[in-house]
N, C-alpha and C positions, 0 to 999 in steps of 0.2 A: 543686831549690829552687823553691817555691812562688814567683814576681814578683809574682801578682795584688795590686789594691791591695786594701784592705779597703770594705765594703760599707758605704754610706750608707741604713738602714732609714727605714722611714718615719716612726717614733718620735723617729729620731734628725733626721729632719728638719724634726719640729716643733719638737722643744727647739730646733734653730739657729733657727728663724724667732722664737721668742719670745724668745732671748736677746740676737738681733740688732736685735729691737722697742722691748724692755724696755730694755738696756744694763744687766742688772740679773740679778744670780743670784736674789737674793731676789726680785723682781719676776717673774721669769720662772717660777720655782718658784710663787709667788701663778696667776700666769695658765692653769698648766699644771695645777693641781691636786695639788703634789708639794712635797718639804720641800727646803728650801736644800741642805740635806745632796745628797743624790740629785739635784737640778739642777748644784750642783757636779762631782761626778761626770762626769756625761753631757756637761760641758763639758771637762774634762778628757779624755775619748773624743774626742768633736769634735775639740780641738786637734791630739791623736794623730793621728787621721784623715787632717784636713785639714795637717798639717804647718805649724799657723800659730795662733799663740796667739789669738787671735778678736777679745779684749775683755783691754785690758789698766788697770792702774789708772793713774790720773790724779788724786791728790789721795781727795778722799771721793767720786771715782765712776770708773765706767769708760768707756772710751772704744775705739771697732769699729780695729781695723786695715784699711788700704787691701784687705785682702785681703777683713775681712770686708764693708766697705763695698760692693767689686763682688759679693760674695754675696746682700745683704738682699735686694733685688728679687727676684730670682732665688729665695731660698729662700721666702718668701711666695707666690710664684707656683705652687709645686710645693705646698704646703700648702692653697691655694685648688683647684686640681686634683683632690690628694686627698680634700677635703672634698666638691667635688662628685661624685666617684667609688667614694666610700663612704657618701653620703645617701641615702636613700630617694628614689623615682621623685618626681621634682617635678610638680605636677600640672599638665597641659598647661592654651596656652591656645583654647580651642573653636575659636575663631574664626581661629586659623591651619591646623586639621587639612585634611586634602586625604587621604581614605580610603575605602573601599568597604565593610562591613560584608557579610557574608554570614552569615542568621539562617533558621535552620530551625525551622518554627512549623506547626502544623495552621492549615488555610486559616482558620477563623474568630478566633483570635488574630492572625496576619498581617493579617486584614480589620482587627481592632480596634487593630491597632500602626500600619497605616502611614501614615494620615492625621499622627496624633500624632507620630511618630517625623521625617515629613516638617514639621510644624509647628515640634517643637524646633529641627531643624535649620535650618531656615530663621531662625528666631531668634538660634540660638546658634552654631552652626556649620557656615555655609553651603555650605564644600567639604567637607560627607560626602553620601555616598548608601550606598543601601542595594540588597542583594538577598535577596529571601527565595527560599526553595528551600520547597519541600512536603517532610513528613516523609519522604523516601524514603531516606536515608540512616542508616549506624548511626551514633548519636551520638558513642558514646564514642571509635571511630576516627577521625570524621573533625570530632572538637574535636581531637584529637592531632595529626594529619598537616594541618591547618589546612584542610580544604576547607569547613568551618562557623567563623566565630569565637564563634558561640552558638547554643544552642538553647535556646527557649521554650516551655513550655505542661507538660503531667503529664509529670514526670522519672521515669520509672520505671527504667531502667536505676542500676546499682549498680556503678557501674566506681571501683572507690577512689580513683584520680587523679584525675576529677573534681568542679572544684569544683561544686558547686552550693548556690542562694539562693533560700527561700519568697519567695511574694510576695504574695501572696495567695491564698485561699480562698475557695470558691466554693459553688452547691448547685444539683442540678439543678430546674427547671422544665419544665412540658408549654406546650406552644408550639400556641397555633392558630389558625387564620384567626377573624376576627368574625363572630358568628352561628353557631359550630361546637355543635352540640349540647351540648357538653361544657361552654360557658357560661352554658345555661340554670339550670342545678341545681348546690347544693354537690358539688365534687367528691370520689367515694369512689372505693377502690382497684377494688370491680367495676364502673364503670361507664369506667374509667382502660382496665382490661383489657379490656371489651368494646370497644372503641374503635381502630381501624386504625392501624399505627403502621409510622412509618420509623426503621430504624436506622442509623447512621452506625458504620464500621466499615471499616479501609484494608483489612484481613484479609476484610472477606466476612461478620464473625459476625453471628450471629442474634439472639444472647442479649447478656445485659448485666446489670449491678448490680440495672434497676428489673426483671428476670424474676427474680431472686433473692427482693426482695424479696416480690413476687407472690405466688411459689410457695410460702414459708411460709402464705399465706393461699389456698391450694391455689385458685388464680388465673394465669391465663395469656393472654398477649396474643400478638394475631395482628402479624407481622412483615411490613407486605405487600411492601416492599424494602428493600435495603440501599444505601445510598450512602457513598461513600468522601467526601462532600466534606458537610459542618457549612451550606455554604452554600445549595447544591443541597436540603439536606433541608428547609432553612426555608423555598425559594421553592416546594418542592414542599407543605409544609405552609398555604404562604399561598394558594393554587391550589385546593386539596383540604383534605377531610375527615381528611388524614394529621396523625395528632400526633407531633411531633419535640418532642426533649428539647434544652435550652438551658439554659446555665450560666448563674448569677444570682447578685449581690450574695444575702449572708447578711441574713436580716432584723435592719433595724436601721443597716446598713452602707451605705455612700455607693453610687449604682448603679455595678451595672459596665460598662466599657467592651464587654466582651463581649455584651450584651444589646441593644446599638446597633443592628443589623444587624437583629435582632429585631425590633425596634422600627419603624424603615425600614420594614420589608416589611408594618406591621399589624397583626403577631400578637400576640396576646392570654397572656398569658404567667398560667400558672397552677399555684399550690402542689400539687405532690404531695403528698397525705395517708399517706406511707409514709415508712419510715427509710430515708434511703438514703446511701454513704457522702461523706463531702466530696469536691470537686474541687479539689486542690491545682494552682495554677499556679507555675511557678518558672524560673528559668532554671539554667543548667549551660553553664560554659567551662570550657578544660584552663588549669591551674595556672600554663602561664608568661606569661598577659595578665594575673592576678594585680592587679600593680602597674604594670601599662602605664596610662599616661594617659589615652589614646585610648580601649582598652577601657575602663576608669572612668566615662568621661564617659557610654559608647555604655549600659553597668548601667545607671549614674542614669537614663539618659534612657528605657530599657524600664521601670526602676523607678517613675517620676513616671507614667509612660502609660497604666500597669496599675491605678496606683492610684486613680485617678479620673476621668470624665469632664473633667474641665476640666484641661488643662493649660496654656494660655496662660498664667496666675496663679501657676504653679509655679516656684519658683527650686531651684538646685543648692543 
């Protein structure tokens, strides 16, 4: 013989909570979104249940038995529970987090997040800190196994689990000290090409989008190094006759943060007369920060950073 007693669902827990509220089948049926009919019912279940009539009538209304009376607290309390344990992530508040962010970014986006990033925080949520790591990790593994909780700058990996979010677009620029010959005269693609140039590249390469477009106009530019660092190549540019390529607000568009550094150093930032493809920047987390708080806040706030120069002004 089965003893077990019978199960109190969670359904069934709400109807007690509303009928121990109400004192009211029809009332409770109103609050529950359900017809008298079918509140009756499910109280009829309860009584079975609970082995105790609940709410018994009194004239033209009804009134809780001592039994149900030590219940109400009690059932309302399990309904407040539920409701928090079935609601969507509530949004933290900034100013309570106490967390470490670790963000993998190419050194020249890191240059242009962490003033800003250190700014909101300091504002908004003064126990985060941050650690940025150089791309040298694979993204899609290590958003998974958590050794990054985000990576920023061109998403180029395609791993399906992760999320990822544009954030803006971008175009490249030729980048050069003042006085560089290359300021004298409008610039054209042979005189772009005759002109010594540093390329940035963690791999080593030589080539790149603007030798693409070059080479349809059977044009080709001399590589004289390669640097793995965005930063390295602009102070080499600021120093020297080397032109390095810098990402720049789209014309028309608020500057970009990324341009800053450029800026900093002097250099003379000049439209390529060629087609060359956009710079998307974006970030990518793995799906279970999702609806985490804390992550939320940590998007917004790469989000607000990226998108303009001024962030003091910026609210969530």
């Amino acid at each position: 013989m089965n003893s077990s007693k019978p199960a109190l669902d969670a359904n069934l827990a709400i109807a007690l909570d509303a009928l121990l509220a109400e004192q009211s089948v029809t009332r409770a049926a109103a609050r529950l979104h359900s017809s008298p009919a079918a509140m009756s019912r499910t109280l009829a279940r309860l009584r079975r249940i609970l082995q105790d009539p609940l709410l018994v009538r009194a004239g033209q209304t009804m009134v809780p038995t001592p039994r149900a009376e030590a219940l109400r607290d009690e059932a309302a309390a399990v309904v407040r529970s539920l409701a928090a344990l079935l609601s969507p992530g509530a949004g933290v508040d900034p100013a309570a987090l106490s967390s470490t962010f670790t963000l993998q970014s190419a050194d020249l986006v890191g240059a242009a997040l962490a003033p800003r990033l250190m700014r909101l925080a300091q504002q908004e949520a003064p126990g985060v800190s941050f650690r940025l790591r150089a791309e040298e990790l694979e993204a899609g593994s290590a958003l998974r196994d958590g050794r990054i909780d985000l990576e920023i700058g061109s998403i180029d990996h395609v791993d399906p689990e992760t999320q990822v979010e544009e954030l803006v677009t971008l175009r490249m620029v030729a980048a050069v000290r003042p006085g560089h010959h290359l300021t004298e005269q409008p610039l054209t693609p042979a005189r772009l090409a005759a002109a010594q140039h540093v390329a940035v590249s963690r791999r080593g390469r030589f080539t790149g989008p603007l030798d693409t477009a070059l080479a349809e106009r059977n044009l080709y530019r001399r590589v004289s190094v390669v640097l793995p660092s965005h930063l390295a190549a602009m102070t080499l540019a600021a120093r020297t006759d080397i032109v390095c390529l810098v990402p720049a607000a789209l014309p028309g568009a608020a500057p970009s943060p990324l341009t800053d550094d450029a800026t900093a150093l002097g250099l003379r930032l000049l439209d390529i007369p060629l087609p060359l493809p956009p710079l998307t920047i974006g970030i990518a987390w793995h799906p279970r920060h999702t609806a985490d708080g804390a992550h939320r806040w940590l998007r917004g706030a790469i989000r607000r950073a990226l998108s303009t120069s001024s962030v003091a002004s910026q609210h969530l």
